[in-house]
PLY file of the C-alpha trace (Angstrom):
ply
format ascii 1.0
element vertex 117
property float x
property float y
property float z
element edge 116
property int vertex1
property int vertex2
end_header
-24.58 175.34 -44.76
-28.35 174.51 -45.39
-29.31 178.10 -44.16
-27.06 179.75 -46.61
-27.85 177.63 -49.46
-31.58 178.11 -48.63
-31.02 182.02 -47.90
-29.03 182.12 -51.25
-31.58 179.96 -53.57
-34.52 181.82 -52.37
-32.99 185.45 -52.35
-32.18 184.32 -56.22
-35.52 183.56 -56.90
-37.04 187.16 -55.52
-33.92 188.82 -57.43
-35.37 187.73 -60.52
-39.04 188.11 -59.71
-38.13 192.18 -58.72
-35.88 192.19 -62.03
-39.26 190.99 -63.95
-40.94 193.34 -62.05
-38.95 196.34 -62.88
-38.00 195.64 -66.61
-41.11 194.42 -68.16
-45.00 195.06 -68.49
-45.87 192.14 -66.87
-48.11 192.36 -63.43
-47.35 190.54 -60.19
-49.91 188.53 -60.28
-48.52 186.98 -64.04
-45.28 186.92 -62.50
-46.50 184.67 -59.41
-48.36 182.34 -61.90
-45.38 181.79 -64.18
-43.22 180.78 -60.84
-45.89 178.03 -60.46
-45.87 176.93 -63.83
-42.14 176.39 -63.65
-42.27 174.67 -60.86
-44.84 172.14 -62.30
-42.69 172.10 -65.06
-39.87 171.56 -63.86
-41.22 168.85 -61.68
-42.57 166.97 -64.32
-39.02 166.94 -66.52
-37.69 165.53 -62.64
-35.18 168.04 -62.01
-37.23 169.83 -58.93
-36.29 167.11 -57.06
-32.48 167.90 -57.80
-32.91 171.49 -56.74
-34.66 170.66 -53.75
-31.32 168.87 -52.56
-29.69 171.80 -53.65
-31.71 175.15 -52.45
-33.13 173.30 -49.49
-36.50 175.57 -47.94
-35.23 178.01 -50.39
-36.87 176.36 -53.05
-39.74 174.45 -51.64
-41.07 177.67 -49.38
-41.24 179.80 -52.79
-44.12 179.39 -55.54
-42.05 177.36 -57.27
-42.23 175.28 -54.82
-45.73 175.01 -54.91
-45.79 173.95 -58.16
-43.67 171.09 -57.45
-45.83 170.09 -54.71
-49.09 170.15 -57.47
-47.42 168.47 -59.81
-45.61 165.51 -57.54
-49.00 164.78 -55.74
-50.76 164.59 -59.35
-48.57 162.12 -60.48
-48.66 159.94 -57.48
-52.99 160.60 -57.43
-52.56 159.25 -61.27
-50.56 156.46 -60.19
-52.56 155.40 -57.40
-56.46 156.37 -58.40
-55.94 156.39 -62.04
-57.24 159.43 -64.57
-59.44 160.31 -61.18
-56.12 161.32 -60.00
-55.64 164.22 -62.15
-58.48 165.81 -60.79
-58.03 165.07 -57.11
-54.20 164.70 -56.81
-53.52 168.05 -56.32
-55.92 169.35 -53.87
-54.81 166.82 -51.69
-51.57 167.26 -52.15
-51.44 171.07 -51.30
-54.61 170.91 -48.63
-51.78 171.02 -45.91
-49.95 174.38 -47.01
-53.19 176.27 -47.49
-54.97 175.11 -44.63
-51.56 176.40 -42.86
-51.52 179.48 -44.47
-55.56 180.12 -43.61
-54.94 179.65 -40.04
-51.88 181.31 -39.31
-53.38 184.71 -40.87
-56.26 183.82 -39.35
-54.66 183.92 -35.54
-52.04 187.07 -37.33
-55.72 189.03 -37.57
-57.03 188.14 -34.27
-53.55 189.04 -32.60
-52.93 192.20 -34.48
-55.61 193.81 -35.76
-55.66 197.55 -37.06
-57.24 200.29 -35.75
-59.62 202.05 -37.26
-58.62 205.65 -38.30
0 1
1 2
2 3
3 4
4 5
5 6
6 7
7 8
8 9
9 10
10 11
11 12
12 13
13 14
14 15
15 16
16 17
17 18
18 19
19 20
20 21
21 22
22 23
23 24
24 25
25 26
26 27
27 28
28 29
29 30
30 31
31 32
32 33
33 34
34 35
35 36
36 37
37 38
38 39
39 40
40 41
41 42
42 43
43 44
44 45
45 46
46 47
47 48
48 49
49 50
50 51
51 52
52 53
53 54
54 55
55 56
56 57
57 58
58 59
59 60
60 61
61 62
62 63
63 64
64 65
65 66
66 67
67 68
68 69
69 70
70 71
71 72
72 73
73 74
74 75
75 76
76 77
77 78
78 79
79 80
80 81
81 82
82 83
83 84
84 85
85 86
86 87
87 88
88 89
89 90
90 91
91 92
92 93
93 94
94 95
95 96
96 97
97 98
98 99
99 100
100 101
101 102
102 103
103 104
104 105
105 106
106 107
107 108
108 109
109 110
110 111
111 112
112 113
113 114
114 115
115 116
């Protein structure tokens, strides 16, 4: 049931970033930003955590995601190191994912590269 719910969230999510896409002006790349910014957002009203329980990987693998991870790992910097916190909370917090991401396209290059024409 978790693989359908996840399949089902995050195919939601893509339907309405193509619909965007398609019926509107507005780039990718403004698209991709405003799927952050809801995330923090809704992270910060606490009802990410809800949809997490919900959507499963479908919503935490997504950009949304993302934001939820900024935005939870700001608050708990804040709590712990004070106004420091909003500064350093969410590098920490989403260090893991990129570093991730840097190294597994990293070993994707070195394992498929493309030929030269």
């Amino acid at each position: 049931m978790e693989y359908l719910s996840s399949f089902l969230f995050g195919g939601t999510l893509c339907l309405i970033g193509q619909i965007i896409i398609e019926k509107t002006k507005l780039t990718p790349a403004r698209i991709l930003v405003g799927y952050v910014v809801a995330g923090v957002l809704l992270s910060a009203i606490g009802v990410y955590d809800k949809i997490l329980e919900i959507g499963a990987s479908g919503a935490s693998v997504p950009l949304t995601g993302f934001g939820h991870i900024l935005a939870k790992a700001t608050r708990e910097a804040i709590d712990k190191d004070g106004p420091i916190g909003i500064f350093t909370g969410s590098l920490m917090g989403a260090a893991g994912g990129i570093e991730s991401a840097v190294i597994f396209s990293w070993l994707a290059d070195l394992l498929f590269r493309a030929k030269k024409k």
